[in-house]
One Martini backbone bead per residue (centre of mass of N, CA, C, O) as a GRO file, in nm:
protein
  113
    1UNK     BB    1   2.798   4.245   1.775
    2UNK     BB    2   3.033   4.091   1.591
    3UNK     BB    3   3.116   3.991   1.284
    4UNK     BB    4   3.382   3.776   1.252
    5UNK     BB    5   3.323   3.701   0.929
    6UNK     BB    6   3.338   3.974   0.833
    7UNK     BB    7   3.567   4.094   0.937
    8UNK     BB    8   3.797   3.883   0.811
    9UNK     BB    9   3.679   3.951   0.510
   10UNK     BB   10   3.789   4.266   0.570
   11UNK     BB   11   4.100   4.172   0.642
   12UNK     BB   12   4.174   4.050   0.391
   13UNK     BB   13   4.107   4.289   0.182
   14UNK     BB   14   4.296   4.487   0.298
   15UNK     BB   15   4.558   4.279   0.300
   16UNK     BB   16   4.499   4.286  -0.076
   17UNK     BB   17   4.570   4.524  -0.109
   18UNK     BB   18   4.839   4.611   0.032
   19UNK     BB   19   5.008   4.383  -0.116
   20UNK     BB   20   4.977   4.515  -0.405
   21UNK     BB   21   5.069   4.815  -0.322
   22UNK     BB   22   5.350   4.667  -0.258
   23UNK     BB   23   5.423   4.434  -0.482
   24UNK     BB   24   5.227   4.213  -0.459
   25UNK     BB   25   5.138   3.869  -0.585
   26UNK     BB   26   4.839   3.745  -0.637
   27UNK     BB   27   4.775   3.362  -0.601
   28UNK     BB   28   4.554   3.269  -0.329
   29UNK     BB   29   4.275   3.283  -0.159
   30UNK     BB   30   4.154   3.082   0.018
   31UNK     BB   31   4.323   2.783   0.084
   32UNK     BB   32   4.207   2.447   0.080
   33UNK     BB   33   4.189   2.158   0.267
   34UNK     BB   34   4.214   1.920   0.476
   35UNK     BB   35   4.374   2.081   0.711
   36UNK     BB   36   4.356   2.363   0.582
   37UNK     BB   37   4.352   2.753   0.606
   38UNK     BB   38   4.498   3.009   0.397
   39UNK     BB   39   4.439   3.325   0.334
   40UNK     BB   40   4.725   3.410   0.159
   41UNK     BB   41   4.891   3.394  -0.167
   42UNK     BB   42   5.212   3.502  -0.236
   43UNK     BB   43   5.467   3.705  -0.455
   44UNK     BB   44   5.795   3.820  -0.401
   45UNK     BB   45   6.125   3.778  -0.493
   46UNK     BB   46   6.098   3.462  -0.524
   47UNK     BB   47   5.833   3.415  -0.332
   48UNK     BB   48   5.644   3.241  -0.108
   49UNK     BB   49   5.375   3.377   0.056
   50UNK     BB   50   5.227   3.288   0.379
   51UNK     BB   51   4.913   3.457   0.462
   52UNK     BB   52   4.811   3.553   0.776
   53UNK     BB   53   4.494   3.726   0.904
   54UNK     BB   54   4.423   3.964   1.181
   55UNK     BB   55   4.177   4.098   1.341
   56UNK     BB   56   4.061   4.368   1.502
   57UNK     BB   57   3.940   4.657   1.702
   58UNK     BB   58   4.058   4.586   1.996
   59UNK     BB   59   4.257   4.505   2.265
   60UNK     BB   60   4.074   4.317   2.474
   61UNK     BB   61   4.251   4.047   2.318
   62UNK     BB   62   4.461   4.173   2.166
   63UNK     BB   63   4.643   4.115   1.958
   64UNK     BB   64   4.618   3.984   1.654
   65UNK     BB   65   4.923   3.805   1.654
   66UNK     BB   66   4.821   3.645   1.922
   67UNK     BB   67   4.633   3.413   1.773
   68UNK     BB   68   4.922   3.311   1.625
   69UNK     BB   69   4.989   2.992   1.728
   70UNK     BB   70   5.177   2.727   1.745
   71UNK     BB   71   4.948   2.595   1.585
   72UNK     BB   72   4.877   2.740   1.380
   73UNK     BB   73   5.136   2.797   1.256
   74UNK     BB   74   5.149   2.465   1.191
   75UNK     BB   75   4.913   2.424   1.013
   76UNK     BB   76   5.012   2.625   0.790
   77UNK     BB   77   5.257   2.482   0.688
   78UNK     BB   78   5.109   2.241   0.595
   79UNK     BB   79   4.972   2.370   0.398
   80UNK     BB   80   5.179   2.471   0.206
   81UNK     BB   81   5.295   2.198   0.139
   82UNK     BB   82   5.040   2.095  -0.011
   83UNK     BB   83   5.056   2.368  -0.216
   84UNK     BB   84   5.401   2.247  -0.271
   85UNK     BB   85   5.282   1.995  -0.422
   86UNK     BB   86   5.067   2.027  -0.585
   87UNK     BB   87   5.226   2.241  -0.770
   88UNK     BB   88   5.532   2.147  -0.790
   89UNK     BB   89   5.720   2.352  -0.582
   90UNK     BB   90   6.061   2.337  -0.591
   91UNK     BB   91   6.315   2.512  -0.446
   92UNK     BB   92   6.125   2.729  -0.287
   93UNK     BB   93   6.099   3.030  -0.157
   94UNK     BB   94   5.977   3.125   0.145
   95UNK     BB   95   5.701   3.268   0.395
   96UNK     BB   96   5.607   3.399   0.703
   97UNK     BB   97   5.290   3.588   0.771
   98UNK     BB   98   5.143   3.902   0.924
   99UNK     BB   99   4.848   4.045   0.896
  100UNK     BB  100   4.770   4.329   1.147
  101UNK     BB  101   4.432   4.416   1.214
  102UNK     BB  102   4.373   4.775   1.383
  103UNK     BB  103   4.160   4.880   1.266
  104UNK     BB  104   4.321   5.071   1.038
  105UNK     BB  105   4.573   4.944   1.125
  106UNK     BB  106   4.889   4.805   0.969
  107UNK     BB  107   5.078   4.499   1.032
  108UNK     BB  108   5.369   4.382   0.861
  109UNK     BB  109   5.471   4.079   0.932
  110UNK     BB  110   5.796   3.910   0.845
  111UNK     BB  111   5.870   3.610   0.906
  112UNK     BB  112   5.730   3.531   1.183
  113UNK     BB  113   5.743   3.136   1.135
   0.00000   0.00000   0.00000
């Protein structure tokens, strides 16, 4: 059986090496408030994106990009808002990231949601 809190942690590192690799700047990994937690906090062209970073292994239960509910959407939503009020960031442009892990392939959607 899988350990998924190991998988997650190897989902997310892996996610900030392309990340870092791709031109952005990493601002804060594993933000967590009360509302809740967003895996990686980044900014590259006067943008701050919040990205949610998804692992599988296999298809078994679909793609990783697909755990990202409208559910989940919305609480990192919540929680972006949190770290953009507390760190008094205002008229910053944002965006919305899924960073899909399948096996060894990384598939970076922008603007998600």
């Amino acid at each position: 059986m899988i350990n998924t809190h190991a998988l997650g942690i190897s989902g997310e590192q892996k996610a900030v090496k392309y990340l870092k690799t791709n031109g952005y700047k990493i601002l804060k990994t594993n933000y967590t408030c009360v509302i809740g937690e967003i895996d990686i906090i980044c900014e590259k062209d006067d943008t701050i994106i919040f990205v949610e970073v998804k692992q599988r292994e296999s298809l078994k239960y679909g793609y990783p990009r697909e755990a990202v509910t409208t559910h989940k959407a919305n609480k990192i939503r919540m929680v972006a808002t949190n770290y953009l009020k507390f760190r008094r960031l205002t008229n910053q442009k944002v965006r919305f990231d899924v960073i899909d892990i399948l096996g060894d392939k990384i598939t970076h959607i922008e603007n998600c949601f």
